[in-house]
N, C-alpha and C positions, 0 to 999 in steps of 0.2 A: 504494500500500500504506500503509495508516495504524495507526501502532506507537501503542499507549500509551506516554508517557515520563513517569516520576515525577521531579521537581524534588527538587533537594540544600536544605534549611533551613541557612543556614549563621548562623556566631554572629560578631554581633561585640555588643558591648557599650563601656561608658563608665569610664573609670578618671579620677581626677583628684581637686581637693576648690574649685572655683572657686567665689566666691562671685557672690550677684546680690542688688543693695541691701544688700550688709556682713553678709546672710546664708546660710551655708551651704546649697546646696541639696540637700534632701532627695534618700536613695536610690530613692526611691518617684517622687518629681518629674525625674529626670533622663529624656534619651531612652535608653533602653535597647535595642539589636539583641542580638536573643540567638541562640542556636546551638539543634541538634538533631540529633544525628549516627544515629541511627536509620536513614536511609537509605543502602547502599549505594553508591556512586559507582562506576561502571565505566567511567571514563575517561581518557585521557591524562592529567588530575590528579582522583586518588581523594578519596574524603570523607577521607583521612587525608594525602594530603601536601596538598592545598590547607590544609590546619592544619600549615604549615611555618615555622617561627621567622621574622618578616619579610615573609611575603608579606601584599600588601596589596589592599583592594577599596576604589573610590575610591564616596563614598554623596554622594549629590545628596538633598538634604531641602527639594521645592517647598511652599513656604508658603503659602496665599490666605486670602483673607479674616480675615486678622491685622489688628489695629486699631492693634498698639501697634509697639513700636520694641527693636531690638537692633543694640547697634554694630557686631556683625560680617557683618552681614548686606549681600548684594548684590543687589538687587534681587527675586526671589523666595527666592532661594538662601537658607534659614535653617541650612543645611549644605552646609558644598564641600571634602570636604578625604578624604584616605583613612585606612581604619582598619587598624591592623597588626596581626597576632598574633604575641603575644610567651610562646607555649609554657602558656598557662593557657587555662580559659575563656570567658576578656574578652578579645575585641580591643581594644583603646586606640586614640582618636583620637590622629593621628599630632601633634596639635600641642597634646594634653594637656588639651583645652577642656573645659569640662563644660558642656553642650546643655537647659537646663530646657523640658519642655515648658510651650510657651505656655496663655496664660487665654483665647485663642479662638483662633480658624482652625481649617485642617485640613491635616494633614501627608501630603506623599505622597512614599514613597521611593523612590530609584533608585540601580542599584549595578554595578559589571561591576571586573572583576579587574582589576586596575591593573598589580599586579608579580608578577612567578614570581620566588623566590628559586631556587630550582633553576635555570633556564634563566639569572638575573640576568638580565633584560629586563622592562621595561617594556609595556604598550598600546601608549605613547605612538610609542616606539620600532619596537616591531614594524611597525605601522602608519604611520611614520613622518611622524605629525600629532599634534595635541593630540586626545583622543578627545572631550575633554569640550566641545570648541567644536562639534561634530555634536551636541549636544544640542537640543533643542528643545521650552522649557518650554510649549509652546503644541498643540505635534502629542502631546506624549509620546515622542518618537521619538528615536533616537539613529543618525546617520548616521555609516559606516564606510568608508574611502575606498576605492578602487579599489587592491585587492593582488595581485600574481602571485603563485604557489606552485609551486613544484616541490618535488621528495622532498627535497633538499637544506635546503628553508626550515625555519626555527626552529620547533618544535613548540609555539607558544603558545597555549592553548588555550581562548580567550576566552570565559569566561563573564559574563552578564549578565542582574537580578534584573529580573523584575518587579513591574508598582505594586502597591505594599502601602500603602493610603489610611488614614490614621487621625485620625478627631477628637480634639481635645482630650480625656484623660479626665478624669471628673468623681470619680474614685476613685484606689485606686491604680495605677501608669500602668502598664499590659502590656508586655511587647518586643515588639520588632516585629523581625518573620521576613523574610527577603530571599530569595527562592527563584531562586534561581542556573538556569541550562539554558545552552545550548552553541549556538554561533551556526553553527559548522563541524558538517559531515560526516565520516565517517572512512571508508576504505581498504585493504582488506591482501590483494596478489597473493603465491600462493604455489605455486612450479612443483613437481611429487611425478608422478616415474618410477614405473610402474606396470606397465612393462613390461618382457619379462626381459631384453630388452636392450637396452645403454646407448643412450642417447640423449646425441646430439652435437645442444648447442642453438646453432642461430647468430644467431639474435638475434629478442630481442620487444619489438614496438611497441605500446605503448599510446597513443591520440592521441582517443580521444573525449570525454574530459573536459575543461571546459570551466578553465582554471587562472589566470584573472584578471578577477577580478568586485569590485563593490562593493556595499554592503548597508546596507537600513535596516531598523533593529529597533525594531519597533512593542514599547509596554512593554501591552500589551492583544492582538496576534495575532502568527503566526509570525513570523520574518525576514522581509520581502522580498529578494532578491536581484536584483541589476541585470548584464547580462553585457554587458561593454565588449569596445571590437578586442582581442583580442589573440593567439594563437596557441592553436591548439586543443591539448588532449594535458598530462596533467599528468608524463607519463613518456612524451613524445613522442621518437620515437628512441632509445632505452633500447637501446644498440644492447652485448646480452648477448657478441658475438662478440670485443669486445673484451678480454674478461677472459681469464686463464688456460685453458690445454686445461684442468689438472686442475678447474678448477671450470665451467667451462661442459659437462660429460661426467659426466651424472648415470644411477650404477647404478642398479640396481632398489632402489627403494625411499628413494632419495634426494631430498633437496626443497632447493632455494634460494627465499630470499625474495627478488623480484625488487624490491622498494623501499627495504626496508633492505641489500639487497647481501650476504646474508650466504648461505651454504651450511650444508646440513645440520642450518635450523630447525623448533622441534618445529609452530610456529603463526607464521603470517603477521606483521609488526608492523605496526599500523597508521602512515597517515599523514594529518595532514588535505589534505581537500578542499573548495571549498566548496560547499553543498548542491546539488544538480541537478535540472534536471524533467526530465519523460520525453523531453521534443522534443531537451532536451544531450545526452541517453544514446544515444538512437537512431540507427540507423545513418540517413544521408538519402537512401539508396536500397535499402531491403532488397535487391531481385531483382541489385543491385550488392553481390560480396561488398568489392570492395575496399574500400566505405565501411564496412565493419564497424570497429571502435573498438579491438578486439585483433590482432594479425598474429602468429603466432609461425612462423620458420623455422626449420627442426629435422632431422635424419637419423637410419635405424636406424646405431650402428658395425658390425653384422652385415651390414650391405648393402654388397656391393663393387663395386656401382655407382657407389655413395655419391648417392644421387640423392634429392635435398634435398625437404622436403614443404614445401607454407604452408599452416596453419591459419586462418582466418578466423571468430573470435567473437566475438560479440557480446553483451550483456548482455542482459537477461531484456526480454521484452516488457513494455511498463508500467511497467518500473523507472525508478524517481527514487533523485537518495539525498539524505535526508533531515537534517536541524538535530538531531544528537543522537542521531546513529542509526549503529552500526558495520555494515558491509560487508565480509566476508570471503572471498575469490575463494582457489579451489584449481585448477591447469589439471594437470589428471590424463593424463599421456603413458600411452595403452595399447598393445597390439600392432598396433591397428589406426588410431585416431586419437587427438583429445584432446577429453574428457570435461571440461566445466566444472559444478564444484561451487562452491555457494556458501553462505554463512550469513550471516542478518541479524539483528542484536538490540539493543535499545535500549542504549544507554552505561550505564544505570545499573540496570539489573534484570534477571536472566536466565530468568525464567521463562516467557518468553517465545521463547527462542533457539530456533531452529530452521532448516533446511537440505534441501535438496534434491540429487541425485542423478541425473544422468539415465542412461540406459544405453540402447548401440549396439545401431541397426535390424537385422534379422536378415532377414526374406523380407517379401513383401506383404500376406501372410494373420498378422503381425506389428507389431503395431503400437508404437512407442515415441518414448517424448515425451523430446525432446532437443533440443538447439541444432544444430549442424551436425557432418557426420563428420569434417571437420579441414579437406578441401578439394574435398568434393564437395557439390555442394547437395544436402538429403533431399527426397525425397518429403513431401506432405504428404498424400495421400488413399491409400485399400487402399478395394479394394472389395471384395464376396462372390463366393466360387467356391463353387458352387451352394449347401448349406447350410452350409457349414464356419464355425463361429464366427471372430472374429479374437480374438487374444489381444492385451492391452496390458500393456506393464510398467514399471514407474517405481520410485522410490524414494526413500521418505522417513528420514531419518536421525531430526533431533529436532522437535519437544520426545518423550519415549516417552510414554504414557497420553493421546497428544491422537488426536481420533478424525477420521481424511481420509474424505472422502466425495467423488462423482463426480455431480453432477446433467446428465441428459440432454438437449441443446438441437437442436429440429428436430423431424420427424416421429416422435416418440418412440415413436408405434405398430406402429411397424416393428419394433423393437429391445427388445432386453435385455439389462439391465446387468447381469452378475454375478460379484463380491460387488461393489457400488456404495456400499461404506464400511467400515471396519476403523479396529484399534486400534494407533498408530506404537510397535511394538517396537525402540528401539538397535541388540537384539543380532542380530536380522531382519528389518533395514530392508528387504529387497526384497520389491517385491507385483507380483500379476499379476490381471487380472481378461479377464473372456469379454464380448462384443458376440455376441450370437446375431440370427439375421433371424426375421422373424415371415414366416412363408411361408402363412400363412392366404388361402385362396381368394378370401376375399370381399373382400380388402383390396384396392384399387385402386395396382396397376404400372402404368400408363402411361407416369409417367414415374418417372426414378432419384428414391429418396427417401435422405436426406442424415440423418446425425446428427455431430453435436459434443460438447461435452461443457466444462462445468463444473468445476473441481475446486474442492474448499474444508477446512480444516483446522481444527476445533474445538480450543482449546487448553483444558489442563486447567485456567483459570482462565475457562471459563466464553465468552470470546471466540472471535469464528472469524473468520480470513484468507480472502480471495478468493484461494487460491494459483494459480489458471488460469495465472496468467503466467506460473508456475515450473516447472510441472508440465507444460504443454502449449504450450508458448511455438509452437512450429510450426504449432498450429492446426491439428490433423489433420483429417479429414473421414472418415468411414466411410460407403459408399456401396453400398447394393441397388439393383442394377441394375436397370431397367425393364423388362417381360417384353417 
């Protein structure tokens, strides 16, 4: 699934009044980073607290092709130091320098968050190496060491700019923009009783993410990520039964955040993770439920049997999760099993958000695109009893005004789709559409003919989602039988 992500401008600038040759250097002539708060930030640090008294982004200024000389200079390094903001629109270099730009070469900058005054930590610390010795003036690249993560780790949420090149100017000298983005993914399970009676949950395993890896971040393409030994599960054994009756004994209508540990949240919180491909996410044996990546054990308190379920889910076919990108998981206890909802949208722009819904199979001549019923495996194929249409039903929550469509894959002559596109209403997210047979003489049955199906999501900015993954993750198959 590929998100649009729009990058944070962030501002630092030069304070100071240093001379060079026993003259002031002009405002026009210094190196100036400047700011742009125009875009909103949606993440673990917003365009407003990353502009928090003290916090600091440490700027690497690669020099080449300079002819002449500066004392402070380290070999290409014509900048190595961090910039602080101190509550105005200039960030100030942290050791008060003033930076003239050079009468040749060419400048290219590089920059990633040094310090969270909030968190008071460091990269360096976090990481627990120096970050800037992973640099590499030669690749562009900045390597990051191999880190475990569990729920419990420190929320630091490392961002880092890419190359912004600039020649010397021959006028007066522009700022130059540092566009920040997010090296981590993000996270948020959220359990919500749906059914009218309580549910005694005894415990969920989360164990398919992958929670210690290291990474190199190209200043020109995505992160790479590398995934080292180490213990699969970023909430491996998250074992819920330990906590209180009163809180693991959720009424109708009640939700716990299973990461943040809290009861009766309105919305999930996130946590980071780091990015995944599809081959982390996936189970390594679908027709195997045990390898699925979620476990929840759970009972009705109305059942005086007391006779315990396991649920077995797994995340969406195709899913990755993404550098920049929030993940929001809802596991909906209903009267019959657990319904996984989910929402994905970039950290820093919401026009984009949107979510899916699936909803439990009913008869054969029924068809619905779902993950599993809790702890039976579904069918994936309904075939035709003689010309009786099949009905499908799904549901889309957000973005409202973006328009889902269904394209037909397979013998598409056989079939028809209808309505095979509509407009996603908030307030009537649920749809149904018909599969009819073509029972036309001259068509040739010999053998069964097969249809699948496509789905896809035009969002009201003009772009469209392959949502197939979300929507039909089971792969159903709809099948006319052979005369």
């Amino acid at each position: 699934m590929k998100k649009a992500v729009l990058y944070i401008i962030t501002a630092l600038a030069l304070l100071s009044s240093c001379r060079k040759n026993g003259t002031e250097v002009p405002e026009k002539d210094r190196i100036q980073i400047s700011a742009d708060e125009g875009v909103t930030q949606k993440a673990l640090i917003t365009s407003t607290t990353l502009k928090t008294v003290d916090n600091r982004l440490h700027v690497l200024d690669v020099l080449t092709g300079f002819t002449g000389s500066a004392s402070w200079m380290s070999g290409d390094y014509y900048i190595d130091e961090d910039v602080v903001y101190n509550g105005t629109v200039i960030w100030g270099y942290q050791s008060g320098r003033i930076y003239p730009w050079t009468t040749d070469g060419s400048h290219q900058f590089y920059s990633w968050l040094s310090y969270d005054k909030n968190l008071n930590l460091t990269a360096d610390t976090f990481f627990g190496t120096t970050i800037k010795n992973g640099f590499s003036t030669t690749n562009r690249t900045l390597s990051i060491p191999a880190l475990e993560m569990t729920t419990e780790t420190d929320q630091f949420d490392f961002l880092y700019a890419n190359t912004s090149a600039y020649p010397m100017p021959r006028t007066d000298a522009s700022s130059v923009p540092l566009s920040l983005q997010h090296m981590f993914s993000a996270i948020s399970i959220l359990l919500r009783n749906e059914a009218q009676d309580e549910i005694i949950v005894h415990r969920v395993v989360v164990e398919g993410l992958k929670n210690k890896k290291s990474a190199v971040l190209s200043f020109v393409r995505p992160p790479e990520t590398t995934t080292l030994p180490a213990s699969a599960g970023f909430v491996n054994n998250a074992y819920y039964y330990a906590l209180p009756t009163a809180t693991k004994t959720l009424t109708y209508g009640q939700t716990y955040d299973l990461l943040a540990r809290v009861k009766n949240a309105s919305v999930g919180e996130y946590r980071l993770i780091w990015p995944q491909s599809v081959e982390d996410v996936a189970p390594s044996d679908v027709e195997d439920l045990s390898t699925y990546p979620i476990t929840v054990y759970y009972e009705y308190s109305s059942d005086e049997d007391h006779i315990q379920h396991t649920a077995h889910l797994r995340f969406p076919e195709g899913m990755s999760f993404d550098a920049g990108t929030r993940y929001a998981f809802t596991l909906l206890f209903t009267q019959k099993h657990i319904q996984l909802t989910f929402r994905v949208d970039p950290w820093n722009y919401n026009l984009n958000e949107w979510s899916f819904r699936e909803q439990s199979i009913g008869e054969c001549t029924e068809l619905d695109f779902k993950d599993n019923d809790g702890y039976d495996k579904p069918s994936k194929t309904c075939r035709f009893v003689g010309g009786t249409p099949i009905k499908g039903t799904f549901s889309i929550v957000d973005p409202p005004g973006a328009v889902w469509s269904i394209e037909p894959v397979g013998d598409v002559e056989y079939f028809t789709i209808s309505p095979n596109q509509g407009t996603v209403d908030h307030e009537n997210p649920d749809y149904e559409f018909y599969i009819y047979p073509n029972l036309d003489p001259s068509l040739d049955r010999t053998t069964d003919k097969k249809l699948k199906f496509n789905f896809y999501v035009r969002f009201t900015d003009g772009n469209t989602h392959a949502a197939n993954s979300e929507l039909n993750r089971d792969d159903w198959t709809v099948i006319l039988p052979k005369n």
